[in-house]
C-alpha positions in Angstrom: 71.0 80.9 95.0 74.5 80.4 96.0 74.8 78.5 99.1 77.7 79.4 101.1 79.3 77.4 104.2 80.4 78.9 107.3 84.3 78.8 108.2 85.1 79.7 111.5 88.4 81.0 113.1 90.4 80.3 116.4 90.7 83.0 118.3 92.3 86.1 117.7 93.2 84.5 114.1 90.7 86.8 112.6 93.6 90.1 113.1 95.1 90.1 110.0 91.7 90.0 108.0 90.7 92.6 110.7 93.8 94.7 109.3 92.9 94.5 105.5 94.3 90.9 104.1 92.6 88.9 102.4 93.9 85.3 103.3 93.4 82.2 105.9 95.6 80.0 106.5 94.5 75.9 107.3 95.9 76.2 110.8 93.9 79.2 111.6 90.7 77.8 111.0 88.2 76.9 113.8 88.2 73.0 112.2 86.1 71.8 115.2 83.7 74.2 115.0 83.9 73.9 110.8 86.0 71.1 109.3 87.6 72.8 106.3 88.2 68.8 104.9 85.1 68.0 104.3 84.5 71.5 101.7 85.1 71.0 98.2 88.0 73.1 96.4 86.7 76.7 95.7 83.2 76.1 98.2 81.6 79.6 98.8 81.8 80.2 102.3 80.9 82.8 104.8 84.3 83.3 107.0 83.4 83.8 110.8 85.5 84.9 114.0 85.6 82.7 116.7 82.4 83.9 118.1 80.8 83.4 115.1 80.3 87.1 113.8 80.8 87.2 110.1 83.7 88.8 108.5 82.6 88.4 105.3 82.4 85.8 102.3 84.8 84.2 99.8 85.9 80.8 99.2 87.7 78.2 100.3 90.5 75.4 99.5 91.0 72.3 102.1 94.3 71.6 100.0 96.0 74.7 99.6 98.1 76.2 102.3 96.1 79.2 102.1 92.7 77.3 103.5 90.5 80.5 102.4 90.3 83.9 100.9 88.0 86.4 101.4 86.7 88.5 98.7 83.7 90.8 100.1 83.6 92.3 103.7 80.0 93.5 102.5 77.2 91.3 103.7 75.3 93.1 101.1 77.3 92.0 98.1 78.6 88.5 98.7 81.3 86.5 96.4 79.7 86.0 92.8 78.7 87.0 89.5 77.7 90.4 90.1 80.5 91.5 92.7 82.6 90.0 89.7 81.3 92.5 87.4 81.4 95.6 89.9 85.0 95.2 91.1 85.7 94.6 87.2 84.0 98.1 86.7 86.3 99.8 89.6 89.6 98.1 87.8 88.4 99.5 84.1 87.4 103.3 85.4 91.5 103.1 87.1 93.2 102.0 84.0 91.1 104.3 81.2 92.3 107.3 84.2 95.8 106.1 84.0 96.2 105.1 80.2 95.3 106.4 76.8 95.3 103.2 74.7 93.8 99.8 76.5 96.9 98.1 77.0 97.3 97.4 80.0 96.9 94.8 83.0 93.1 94.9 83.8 93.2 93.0 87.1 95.9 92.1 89.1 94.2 89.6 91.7 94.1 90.4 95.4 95.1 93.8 94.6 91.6 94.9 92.6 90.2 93.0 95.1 89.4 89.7 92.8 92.1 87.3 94.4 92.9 84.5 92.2 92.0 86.4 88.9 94.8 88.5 86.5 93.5 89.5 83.2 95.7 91.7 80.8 93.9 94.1 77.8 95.2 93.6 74.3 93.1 96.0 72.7 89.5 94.1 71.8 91.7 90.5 73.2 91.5 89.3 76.8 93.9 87.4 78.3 93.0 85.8 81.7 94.5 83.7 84.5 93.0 81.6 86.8 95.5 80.3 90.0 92.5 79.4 93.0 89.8 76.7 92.8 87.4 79.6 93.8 87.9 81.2 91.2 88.3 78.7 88.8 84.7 77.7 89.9 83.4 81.1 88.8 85.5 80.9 85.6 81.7 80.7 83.6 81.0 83.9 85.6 84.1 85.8 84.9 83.8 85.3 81.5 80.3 86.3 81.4 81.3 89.6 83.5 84.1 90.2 80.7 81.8 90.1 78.3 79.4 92.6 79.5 81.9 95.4 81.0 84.2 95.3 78.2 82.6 93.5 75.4 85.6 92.1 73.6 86.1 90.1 70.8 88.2 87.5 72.6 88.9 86.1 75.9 91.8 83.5 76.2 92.1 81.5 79.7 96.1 81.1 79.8 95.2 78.4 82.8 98.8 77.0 82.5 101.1 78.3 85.6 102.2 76.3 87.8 101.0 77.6 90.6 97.8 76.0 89.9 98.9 72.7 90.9 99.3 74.2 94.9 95.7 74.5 94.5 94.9 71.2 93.3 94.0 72.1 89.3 95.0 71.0 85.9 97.0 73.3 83.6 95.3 74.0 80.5 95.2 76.8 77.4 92.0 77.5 76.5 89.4 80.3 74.7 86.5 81.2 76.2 85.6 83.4 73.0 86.9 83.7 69.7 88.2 83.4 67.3 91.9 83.6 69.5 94.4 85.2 66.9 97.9 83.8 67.3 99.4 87.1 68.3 98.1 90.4 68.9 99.4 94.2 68.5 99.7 96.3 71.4 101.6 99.8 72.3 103.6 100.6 75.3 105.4 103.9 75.7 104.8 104.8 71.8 106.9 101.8 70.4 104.6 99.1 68.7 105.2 95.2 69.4 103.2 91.9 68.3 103.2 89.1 71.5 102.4 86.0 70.8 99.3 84.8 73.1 99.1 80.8 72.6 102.8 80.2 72.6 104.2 83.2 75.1 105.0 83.5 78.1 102.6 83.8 81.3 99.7 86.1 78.9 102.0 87.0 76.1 103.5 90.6 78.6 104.9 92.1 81.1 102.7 95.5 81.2 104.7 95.7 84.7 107.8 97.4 83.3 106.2 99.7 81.1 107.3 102.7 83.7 110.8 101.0 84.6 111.6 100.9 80.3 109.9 104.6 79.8 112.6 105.4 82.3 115.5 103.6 80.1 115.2 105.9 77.6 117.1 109.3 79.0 120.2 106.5 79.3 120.6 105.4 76.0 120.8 107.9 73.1 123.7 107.2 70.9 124.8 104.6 73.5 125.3 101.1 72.6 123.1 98.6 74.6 123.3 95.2 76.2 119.7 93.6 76.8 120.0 90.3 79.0 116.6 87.5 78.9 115.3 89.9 76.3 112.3 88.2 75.7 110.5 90.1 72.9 112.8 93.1 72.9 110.5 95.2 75.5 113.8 96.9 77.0 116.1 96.1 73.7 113.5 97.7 70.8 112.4 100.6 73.3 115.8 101.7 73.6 116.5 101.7 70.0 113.3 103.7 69.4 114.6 106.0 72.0 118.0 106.2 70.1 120.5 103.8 71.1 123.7 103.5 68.6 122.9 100.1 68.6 121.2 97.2 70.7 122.2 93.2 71.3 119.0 91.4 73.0 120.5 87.8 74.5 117.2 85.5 75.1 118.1 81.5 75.1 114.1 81.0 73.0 114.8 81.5 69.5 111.2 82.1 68.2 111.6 85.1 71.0 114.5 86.3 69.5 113.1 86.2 65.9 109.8 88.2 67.0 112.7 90.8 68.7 113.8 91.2 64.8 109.8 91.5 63.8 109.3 94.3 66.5 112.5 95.8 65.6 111.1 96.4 61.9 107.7 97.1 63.0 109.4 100.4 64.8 111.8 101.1 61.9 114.9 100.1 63.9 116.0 96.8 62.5 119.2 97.8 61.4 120.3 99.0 65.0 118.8 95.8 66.8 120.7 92.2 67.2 120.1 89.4 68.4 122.1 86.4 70.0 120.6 83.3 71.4 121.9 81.8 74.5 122.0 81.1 78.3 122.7 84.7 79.5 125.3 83.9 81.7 127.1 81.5 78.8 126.8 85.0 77.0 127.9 87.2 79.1 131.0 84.9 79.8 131.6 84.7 75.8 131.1 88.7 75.5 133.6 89.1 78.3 136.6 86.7 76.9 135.8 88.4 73.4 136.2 92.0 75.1 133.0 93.3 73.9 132.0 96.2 75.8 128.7 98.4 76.6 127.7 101.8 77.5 123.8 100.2 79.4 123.6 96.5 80.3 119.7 95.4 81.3 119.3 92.7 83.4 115.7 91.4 83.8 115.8 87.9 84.5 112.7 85.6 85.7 112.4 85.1 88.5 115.8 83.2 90.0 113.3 82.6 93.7 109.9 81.1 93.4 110.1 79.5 97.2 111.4 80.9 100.8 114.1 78.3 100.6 115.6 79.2 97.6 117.0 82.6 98.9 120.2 81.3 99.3 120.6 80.1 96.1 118.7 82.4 94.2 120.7 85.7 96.4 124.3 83.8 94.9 122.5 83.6 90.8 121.7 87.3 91.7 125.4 88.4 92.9 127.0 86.7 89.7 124.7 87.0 87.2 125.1 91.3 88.1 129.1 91.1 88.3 129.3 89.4 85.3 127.0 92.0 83.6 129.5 94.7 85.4 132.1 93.2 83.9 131.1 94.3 80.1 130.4 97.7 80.9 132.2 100.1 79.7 133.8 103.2 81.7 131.1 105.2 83.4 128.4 102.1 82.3 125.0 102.3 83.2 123.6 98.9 84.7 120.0 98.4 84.7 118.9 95.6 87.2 115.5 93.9 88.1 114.2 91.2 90.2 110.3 89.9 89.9 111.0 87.3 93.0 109.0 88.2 95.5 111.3 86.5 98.1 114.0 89.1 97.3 113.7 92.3 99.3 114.6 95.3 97.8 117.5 96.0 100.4 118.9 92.2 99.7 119.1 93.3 95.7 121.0 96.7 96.6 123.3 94.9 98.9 124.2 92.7 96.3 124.8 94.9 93.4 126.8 96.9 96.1 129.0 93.6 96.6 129.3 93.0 93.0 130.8 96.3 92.5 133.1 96.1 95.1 134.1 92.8 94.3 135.5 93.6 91.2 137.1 97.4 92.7 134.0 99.6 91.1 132.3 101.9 92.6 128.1 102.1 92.7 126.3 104.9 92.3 122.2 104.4 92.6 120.1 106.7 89.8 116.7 105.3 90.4 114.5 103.0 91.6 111.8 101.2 90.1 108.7 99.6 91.1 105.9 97.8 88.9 103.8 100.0 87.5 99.6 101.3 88.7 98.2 99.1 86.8 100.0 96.3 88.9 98.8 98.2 92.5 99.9 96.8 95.9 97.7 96.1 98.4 98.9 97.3 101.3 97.9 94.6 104.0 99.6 91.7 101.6 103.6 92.1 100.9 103.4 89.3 98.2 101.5 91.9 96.2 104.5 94.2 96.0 107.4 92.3 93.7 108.8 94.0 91.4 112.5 95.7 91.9 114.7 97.9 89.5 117.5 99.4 90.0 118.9 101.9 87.7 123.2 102.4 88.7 126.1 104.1 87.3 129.3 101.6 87.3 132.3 103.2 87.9 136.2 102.6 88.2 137.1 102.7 92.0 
């Protein structure tokens, strides 16, 4: 029987919870009433108001900002195993709706209502993340409702973000059941690509710009196409499967850069797809001074604003990392342009491809707009769940 330990809340702390989110933060917690120091890192607890009325259960973290998260407003199902496997149920039935082949993100944390938890589908392969001690508690139990709602082959903890270390964990790489294979197959938007999963990045893809590089498509026939921290060629090799003229995809990995090739051949467009390794802004630079020019530029960088205090900096990387991208487009170019920080706010990334443009005497017209796709859902209540920005824009002489 799970024991869980009451946290309490100061009063009128318990609103935002009240309103749908799912977090509390240290300094809202009632820590005469219920010393959050003396709980162990991912404790069960039952979270209270200040009268002592229960809002519901989760867990808890004395060391994280973030002091507590509640995962069950039902008194009737409370935080563990089998809440695990019935949210895991609700995630499945929305993603077998939404997609013909299981490749997808399974569960995307707060948002599917299992905060702390991502898991992305590889076909028969599982690929999970743990970022909370209270989840990283009931890591035997996720695995164990993996197992029973979706019965896979394998199930590989990619425990190695940094993020972990807010919470007070070790980073680590590990399978929970095997055999792991060192890269898997997936399909996104028809075109075929092999990821690898021990030696990727985050869980080997980003399922989130499946809709965003669906849209590329309509832009590139017989165009010739500029893809910018190409990764595995998700942007690069879909647009050459959708007909580009021909495609450059700029990563600074070269084992990323060779699998682009792979993928390439594995969609019968190898001969239209190349490759050069490199900062991206070194790159852009040399493509610039050698007067190369293209008709679609993608920009789809990591994340260039992991804290509140790097907006400064991160807003400047932004503004000339997007003129110099402007500045090998050809006339009438199409720029696509993406942000993943959080920290960024949509307007902020509009106003600074508009200043780019204007800076060097173009004009800006805006296409479309891109989000991250449903199996990536926002939760409403919590803004951080909501990230992901593209902009599609026509770059035109003034």
């Amino acid at each position: 029987m799970t024991e869980f330990h009451p946290l309490r809340l100061k009063r009128g702390e318990e609103r935002r919870l009240r309103a749908g989110h799912l977090w509390v933060f240290s300094n809202e917690v009632d820590v005469e009433a219920t010393p959050l120091k003396t709980l162990e890192p991912g404790v069960p607890v039952v979270i209270e108001d200040y009268r002592g009325h229960a809002l519901g259960t989760g867990y808890a973290n004395p060391h994280s900002l973030i002091g507590a998260r509640l995962v069950s407003r039902d008194p009737k199902h409370p935080f563990g195993p089998s809440l695990l496997v019935h949210r895991l149920k609700v995630a499945l039935a929305l993603r077998e709706a939404l997609f013909g082949r299981p490749f997808y993100r399974l569960v995307h944390g707060e948002s599917d209502g299992l905060p702390g938890l991502v898991v992305d589908r590889f076909g028969e392969v599982l690929v999970a993340q743990i970022t909370t001690a209270g989840m990283e508690r009931q890591r035997e139990a996720v695995t164990a409702a993996l197992e029973k709602v979706l019965k896979p082959a394998a199930i590989l903890f990619r425990n190695d973000t940094s993020i972990r270390t807010l919470e007070g964990l070790d980073l680590y790489v590990e399978p929970a059941l095997g055999p792991v294979p060192e890269e898997v197959e997936l399909e996104e938007n028809g075109v075929r690509f092999r990821a690898p999963l021990l030696g990727g990045q985050k869980t080997g893809w980003f399922y989130d710009h499946r809709d965003n590089r669906a849209r590329l498509a309509r832009y590139v026939a017989g165009r010739r196409v500029l893809d910018l921290f190409s990764y595995l060629g998700g942007w690069g090799v879909q647009a050459a499967a959708a007909g580009a003229a021909g495609v450059l995809c700029v990563d600074a990995s070269a084992p990323a850069l060779e699998r682009v090739h792979g993928n390439a051949a594995l969609n019968g467009v190898a001969e239209r797809v190349a490759t050069l390794q490199g900062d991206a802004f070194e790159a852009l630079k040399a493509l610039r001074e050698e007067r190369e020019r293209f008709d679609v530029v993608v920009l789809d960088p990591p994340a260039f604003i992991k804290r509140r205090k790097d907006v400064k900096e991160g807003v400047a990387a932004y503004r000339r990392v997007n003129q110099a991208a402007m500045q090998v487009l050809g006339r009438d170019g199409i720029l696509v342009s993406c942000s993943c920080s959080f920290h960024l706010q949509r307007d902020t990334l509009r106003d600074t491809l508009l200043g780019a443009a204007r800076h060097l005497d173009r004009n800006l017209q805006i296409l479309e707009q891109g989000h991250q796709g449903p199996d990536h859902p926002i939760h409403p209540a919590i803004p951080e769940t909501e990230y992901l920005k593209a902009f599609f824009t026509r770059v035109l002489p003034a």
